[in-house]
MARNU-212443 format. One record per residue (C-alpha): z, x, y. Coordinates in steps of 0.05 Angstrom, whole numbers, padded with zeros to 5 digits, always signed. Layout:
# residues N
ZXY/...
This chain:
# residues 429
+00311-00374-00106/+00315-00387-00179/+00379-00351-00210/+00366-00344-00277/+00403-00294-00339/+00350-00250-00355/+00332-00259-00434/+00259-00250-00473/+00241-00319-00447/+00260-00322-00374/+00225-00254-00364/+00158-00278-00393/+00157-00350-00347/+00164-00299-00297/+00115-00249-00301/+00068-00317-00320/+00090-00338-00249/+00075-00283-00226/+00002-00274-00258/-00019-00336-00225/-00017-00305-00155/-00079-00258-00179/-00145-00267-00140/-00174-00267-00209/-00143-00344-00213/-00188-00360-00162/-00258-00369-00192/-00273-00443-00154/-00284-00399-00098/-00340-00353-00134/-00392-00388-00119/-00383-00396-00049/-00369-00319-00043/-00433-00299-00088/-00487-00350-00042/-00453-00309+00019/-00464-00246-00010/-00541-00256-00036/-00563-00278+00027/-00533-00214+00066/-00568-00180+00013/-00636-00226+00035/-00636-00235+00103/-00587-00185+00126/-00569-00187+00211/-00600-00255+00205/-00546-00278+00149/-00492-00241+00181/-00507-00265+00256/-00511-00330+00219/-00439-00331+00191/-00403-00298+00244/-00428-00353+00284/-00407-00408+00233/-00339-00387+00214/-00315-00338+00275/-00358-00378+00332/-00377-00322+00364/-00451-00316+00387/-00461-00243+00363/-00529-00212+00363/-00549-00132+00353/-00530-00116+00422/-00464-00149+00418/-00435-00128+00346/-00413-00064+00363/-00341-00053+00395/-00360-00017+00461/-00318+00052+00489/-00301+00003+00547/-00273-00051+00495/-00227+00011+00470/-00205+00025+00537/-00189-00045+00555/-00151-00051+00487/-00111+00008+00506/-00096-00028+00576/-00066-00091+00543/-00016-00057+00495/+00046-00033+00511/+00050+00053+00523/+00109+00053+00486/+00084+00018+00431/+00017+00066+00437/+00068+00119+00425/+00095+00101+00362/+00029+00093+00340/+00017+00162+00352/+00084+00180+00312/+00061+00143+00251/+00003+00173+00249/+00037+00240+00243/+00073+00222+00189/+00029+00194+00154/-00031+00244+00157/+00030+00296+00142/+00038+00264+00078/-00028+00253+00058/-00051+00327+00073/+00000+00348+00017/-00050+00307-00031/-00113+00343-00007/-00147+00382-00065/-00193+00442-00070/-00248+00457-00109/-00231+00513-00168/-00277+00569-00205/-00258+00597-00271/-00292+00659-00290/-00284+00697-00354/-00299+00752-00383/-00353+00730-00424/-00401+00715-00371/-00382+00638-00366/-00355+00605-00310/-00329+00527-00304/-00304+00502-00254/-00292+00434-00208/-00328+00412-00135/-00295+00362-00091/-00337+00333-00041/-00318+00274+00005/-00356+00216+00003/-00404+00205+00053/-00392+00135+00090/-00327+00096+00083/-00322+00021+00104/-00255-00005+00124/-00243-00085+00128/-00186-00107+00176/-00167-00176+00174/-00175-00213+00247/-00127-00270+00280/-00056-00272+00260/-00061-00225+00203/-00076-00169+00250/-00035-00108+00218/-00054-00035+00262/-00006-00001+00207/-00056-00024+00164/-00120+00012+00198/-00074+00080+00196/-00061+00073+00130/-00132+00058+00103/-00169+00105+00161/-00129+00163+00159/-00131+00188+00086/-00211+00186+00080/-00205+00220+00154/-00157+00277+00121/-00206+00280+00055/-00259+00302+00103/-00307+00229+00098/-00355+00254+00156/-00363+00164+00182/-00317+00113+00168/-00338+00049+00195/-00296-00018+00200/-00314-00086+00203/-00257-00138+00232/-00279-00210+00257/-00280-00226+00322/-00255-00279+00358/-00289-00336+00394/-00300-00300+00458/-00319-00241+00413/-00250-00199+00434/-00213-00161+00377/-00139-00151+00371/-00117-00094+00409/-00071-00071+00368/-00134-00061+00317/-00176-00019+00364/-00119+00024+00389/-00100+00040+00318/-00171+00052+00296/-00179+00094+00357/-00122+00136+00333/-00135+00141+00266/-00203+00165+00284/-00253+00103+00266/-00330+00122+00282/-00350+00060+00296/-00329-00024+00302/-00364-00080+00276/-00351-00147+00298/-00357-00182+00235/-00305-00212+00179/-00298-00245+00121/-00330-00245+00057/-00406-00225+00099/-00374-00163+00119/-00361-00141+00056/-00430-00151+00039/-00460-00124+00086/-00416-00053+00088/-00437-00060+00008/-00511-00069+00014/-00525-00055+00086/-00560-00092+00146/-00602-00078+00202/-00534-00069+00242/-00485-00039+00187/-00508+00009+00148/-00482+00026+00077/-00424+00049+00060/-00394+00084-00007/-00328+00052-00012/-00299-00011+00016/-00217-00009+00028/-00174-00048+00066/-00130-00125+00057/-00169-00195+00066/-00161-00271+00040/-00182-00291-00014/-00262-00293+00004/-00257-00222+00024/-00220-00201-00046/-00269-00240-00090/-00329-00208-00044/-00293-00137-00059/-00302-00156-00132/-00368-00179-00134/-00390-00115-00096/-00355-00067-00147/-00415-00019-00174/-00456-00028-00124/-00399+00007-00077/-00335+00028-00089/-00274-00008-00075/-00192+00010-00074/-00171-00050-00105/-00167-00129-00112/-00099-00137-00073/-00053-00194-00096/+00000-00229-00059/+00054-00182-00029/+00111-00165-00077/+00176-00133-00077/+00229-00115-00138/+00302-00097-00120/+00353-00059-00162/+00424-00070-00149/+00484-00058-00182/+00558-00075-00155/+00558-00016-00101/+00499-00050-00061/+00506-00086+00001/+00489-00158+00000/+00472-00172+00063/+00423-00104+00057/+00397-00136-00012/+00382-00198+00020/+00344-00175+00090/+00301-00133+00048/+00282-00188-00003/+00265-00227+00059/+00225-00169+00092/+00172-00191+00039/+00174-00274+00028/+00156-00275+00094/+00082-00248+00095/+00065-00311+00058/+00078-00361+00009/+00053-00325-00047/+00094-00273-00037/+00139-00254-00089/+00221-00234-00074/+00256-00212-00144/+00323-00187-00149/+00354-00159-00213/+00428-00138-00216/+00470-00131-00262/+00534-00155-00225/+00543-00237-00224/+00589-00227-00157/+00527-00193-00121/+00485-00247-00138/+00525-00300-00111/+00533-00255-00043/+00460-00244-00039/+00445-00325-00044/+00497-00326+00022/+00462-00280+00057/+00394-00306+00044/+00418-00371+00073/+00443-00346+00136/+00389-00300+00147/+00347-00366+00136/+00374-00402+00195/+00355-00349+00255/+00282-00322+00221/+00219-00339+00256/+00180-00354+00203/+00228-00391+00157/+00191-00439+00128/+00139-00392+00092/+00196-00348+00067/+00226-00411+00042/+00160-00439+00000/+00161-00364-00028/+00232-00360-00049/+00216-00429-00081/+00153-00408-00120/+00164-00332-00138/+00234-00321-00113/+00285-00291-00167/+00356-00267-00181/+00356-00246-00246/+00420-00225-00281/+00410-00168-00327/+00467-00144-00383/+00452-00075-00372/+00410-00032-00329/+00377-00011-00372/+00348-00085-00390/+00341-00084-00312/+00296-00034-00319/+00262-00042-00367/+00250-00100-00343/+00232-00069-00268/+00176-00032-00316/+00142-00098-00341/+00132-00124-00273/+00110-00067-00245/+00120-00090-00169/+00095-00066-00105/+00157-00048-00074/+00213-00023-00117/+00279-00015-00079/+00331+00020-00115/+00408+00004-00089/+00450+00024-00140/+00518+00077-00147/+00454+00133-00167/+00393+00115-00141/+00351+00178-00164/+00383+00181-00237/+00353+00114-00239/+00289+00127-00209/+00277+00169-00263/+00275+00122-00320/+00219+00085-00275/+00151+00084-00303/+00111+00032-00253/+00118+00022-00192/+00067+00016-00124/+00129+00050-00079/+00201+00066-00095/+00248+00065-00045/+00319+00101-00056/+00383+00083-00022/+00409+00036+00024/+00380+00066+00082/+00309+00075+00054/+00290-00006+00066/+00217-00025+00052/+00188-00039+00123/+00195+00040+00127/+00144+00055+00081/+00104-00004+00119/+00101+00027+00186/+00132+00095+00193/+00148+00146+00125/+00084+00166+00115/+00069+00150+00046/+00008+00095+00041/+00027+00021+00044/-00042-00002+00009/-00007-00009-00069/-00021-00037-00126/+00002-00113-00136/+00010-00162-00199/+00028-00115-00244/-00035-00065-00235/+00025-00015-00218/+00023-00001-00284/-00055+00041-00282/-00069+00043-00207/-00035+00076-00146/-00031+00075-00077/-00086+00091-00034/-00091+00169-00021/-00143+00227-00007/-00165+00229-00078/-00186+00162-00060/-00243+00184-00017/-00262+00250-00055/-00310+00253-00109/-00303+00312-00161/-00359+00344-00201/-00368+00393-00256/-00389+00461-00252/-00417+00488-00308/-00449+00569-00311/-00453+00595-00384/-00488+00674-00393/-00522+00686-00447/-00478+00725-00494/-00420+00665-00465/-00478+00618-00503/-00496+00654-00560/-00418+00660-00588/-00426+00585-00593/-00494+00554-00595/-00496+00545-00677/-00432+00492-00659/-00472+00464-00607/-00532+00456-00657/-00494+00416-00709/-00459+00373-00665/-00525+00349-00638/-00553+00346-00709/-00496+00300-00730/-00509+00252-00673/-00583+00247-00691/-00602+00284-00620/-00659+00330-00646/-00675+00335-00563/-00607+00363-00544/-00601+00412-00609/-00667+00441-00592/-00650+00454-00514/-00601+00501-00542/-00635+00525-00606/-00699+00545-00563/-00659+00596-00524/-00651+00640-00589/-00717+00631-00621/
C-alpha cells in the first residue's frame, strides 16, 4: 500500500487512480459489445444459441435453456443443509429491511373539488444477471431478487451462463429458489443482456436489468440503457476506512483486506489521523498476507489502489471520505455516529468495530448492490423504489379550475402554446 500525507495533491492522484477503474475507461471493448448486441436484436435464439455455444460451450437449444424444477432439486441436493439454512436467515433479514422501504400510493383531496395525488405501480418484468464460474455470489441473487420481489414485480427472470455440460452453480439456483426467481435462463455474458433488453424467441423482455458482470456485461448494461432500465454501471469493488487512535489495527487491516481480495481492481483506502495506527495497520496487512488464499490478487490491489493516507484532522479525513465517495465506508473511531453524521456520500456506512463490511455482504439486511467510483455521490443502493414506478394523479373540479385557469392561460401564452391555452380557455367560453 502506498502511505502517503494526505495534502490537495496526493488526494487528486488518488481519486485519478481511482477514476481509471470505471467501465467507462473501457471503450476498446465497445465495439465488440455493440456487434453482440445488434445481432440478438436480428436474429435473436439464433444469435444467442450461437454465443452461448462460442463462449460458454454449451450446446443449448429452446428445449435446453430453461433451468428445469428437477435442476433446482438436484442443486438443493449438492449444497450443504446448513448452508441452505443460512440462506434462509439472510433472506429474512434482508426482505425485513427492504419492506421498511416499501411505499404507498397517496390521494390529496381538498376542499375545492381538486384532488392530486401519486400511483406506485411495480414494474412488470425484472431481469436479473448473475455472473457464472468462479464469480458465483448467491448473496448476490438475494440481494438483487428480493427487493423487486418485496416491491410486488409480478416475474423476475434471471439469466446466468452455464457451464460446459450446461450445469449452473448451485449455490445460484438455491438462492434464486429462495429469493423467489420465476424462471432461469442458461445464458451469460454480454448476449444476455441483450436479449433480457430486447427479447428473443426464448427470453422475453424485461423492464429493468440489475445484477454484477465483467466488463462485457457492464458495457452491454450501458448500451441497453433507454431501451430498458438498468441499476447501475458497477465499478471495481471499493472500500474507505476511518480510524482514529482508538481503532484496532489488526481489525483495520482484515477489513481493508475483506475487499482487495475480490480482484485487482479493487480499491483498499485507509485514512487516519494517527501516524502510530498506520504503521500497525502495514504489520497487520503483512501477516494477514502470509496465511490468505488469494494473496496474490489482494497484493496487485494494494499495489494499484491501495492507500494509507494520513490526514491532520478528521475533519480533512472526512472531507476527504466525501470526495471519494466509496462503496464501503467503515467508521472506527472514539465516536463513530458523531462522525457519521458529517458524512455526505457514501454506498454503505458501517459503525463500530464490530460492524465489519462482509456483514452488510451476506447477512444485515441492507442491499450490497452500491454505488462505486465515486457515483456515491447521486446514486444509492439498490432498494424497492428501484423496481416501482410512480405516476401522477391529477383530478381538478370545475370551480378547483376556474380559481386558476386565467394563470394557466398566460403561462401558455408566454410559451407561444396557443394549443395548451385554449384546452383550458375552451372550458369557460
Amino acid at each position: 500500500m502506498k502511505k502517503v500525507k494526505l495534502t490537495e495533491e496526493t488526494k487528486r492522484g488518488l481519486l485519478n487512480d481511482l477514476l481509471k477503474r470505471s467501465p467507462n475507461h473501457y471503450g476498446k471493448y465497445e465495439g465488440i459489445v455493440a456487434e453482440i448486441i445488434s445481432k440478438i436484436r436480428e436474429e435473436g435464439d439464433a444469435a444467442l444459441f450461437s454465443y452461448t455455444k462460442e463462449f460458454d460451450r454449451f450446446d443449448v437449444d429452446a428445449d435446453n435453456i430453461k433451468v428445469t424444477k428437477e435442476e433446482i432439486r438436484e442443486a438443493y441436493d449438492m449444497m450443504e443443509p446448513e448452508f441452505v439454512e443460512v440462506m434462509k436467515r439472510a433472506a429474512a433479514n434482508i426482505r425485513a429491511y427492504h419492506e421498511r422501504q416499501v411505499r404507498n400510493s397517496w390521494i390529496d383531496v381538498r376542499e375545492d373539488g381538486s384532488i392530486l395525488g401519486q400511483k406506485i405501480t411495480p414494474i412488470a418484468r425484472a431481469g436479473v444477471y448473475v455472473p457464472g464460474g468462479k464469480a458465483a455470489y448467491p448473496s448476490s441473487v438475494l440481494m438483487n431478487v428480493i427487493p423487486a420481489k418485496t416491491a410486488g414485480v409480478p416475474e423476475i427472470v434471471m439469466t446466468t451462463p452455464p457451464g460446459a455440460d450446461g450445469k449452473i452453480n448451485p449455490g445460484t439456483l438455491v438462492a434464486a429458489d429462495i429469493a423467489g426467481v420465476d424462471v432461469i435462463y442458461k445464458a451469460g455474458g454480454a448476449q444476455a443482456i441483450a436479449a433480457m433488453a430486447f427479447g428473443t424467441e426464448s427470453i422475453p423482455k424485461v423492464d429493468k436489468i440489475t445484477g454484477p458482470g465483467n466488463i462485457f456485461v457492464a458495457l452491454a448494461k450501458k448500451a441497453v440503457y433507454g431501451f430498458v432500465s438498468i441499476d447501475s454501471i458497477a465499478g471495481p469493488s471499493e472500500i474507505l476506512v476511518l480510524a482514529d487512535e482508538t481503532a484496532n489495527p489488526r481489525y483495520v487491516a482484515a477489513d481493508l483486506l475483506s475487499q482487495a481480495e475480490h480482484d485487482e481492481l479493487a480499491s483498499a483506502i485507509l485514512i487516519t489521523t494517527s501516524a502510530s495506527l498506520a504503521d500497525q495497520v502495514e504489520k497487520e496487512i503483512e501477516q494477514f498476507l502470509g496465511r490468505l488464499s488469494r494473496r496474490e490478487i489482494i497484493q496487485k490491489s494494494l499495489e494499484n489502489y491501495g492507500y494509507i493516507l494520513l490526514a491532520d484532522t478528521l475533519e480533512d479525513a472526512v472531507a476527504t471520505a466525501n470526495e471519494i465517495a466509496s462503496e464501503h465506508l467503515e467508521i472506527l473511531m472514539k465516536d463513530p455516529f458523531e462522525v457519521m453524521t458529517k458524512i455526505r456520500n457514501a454506498g454503505a456506512i458501517f459503525l463500530g468495530e464490530h460492524s465489519s463490511e462482509p456483514l452488510g455482504d451476506y447477512f444485515a439486511g441492507p442491499n450490497h448492490i452500491l454505488p462505486t467510483n465515486g457515483t456515491a455521490r447521486f446514486f444509492s443502493p439498490l432498494g424497492v423504489d428501484d423496481f416501482i414506478k410512480k405516476s401522477s394523479v391529477i383530478s381538478y373540479s370545475r370551480e378547483a379550475l376556474s380559481k386558476v385557469h386565467e394563470d394557466i392561460e398566460l403561462f401558455a401564452q408566454k410559451e407561444g402554446l396557443t394549443a395548451h391555452e385554449n384546452s383550458i380557455k375552451v372550458r369557460f367560453e
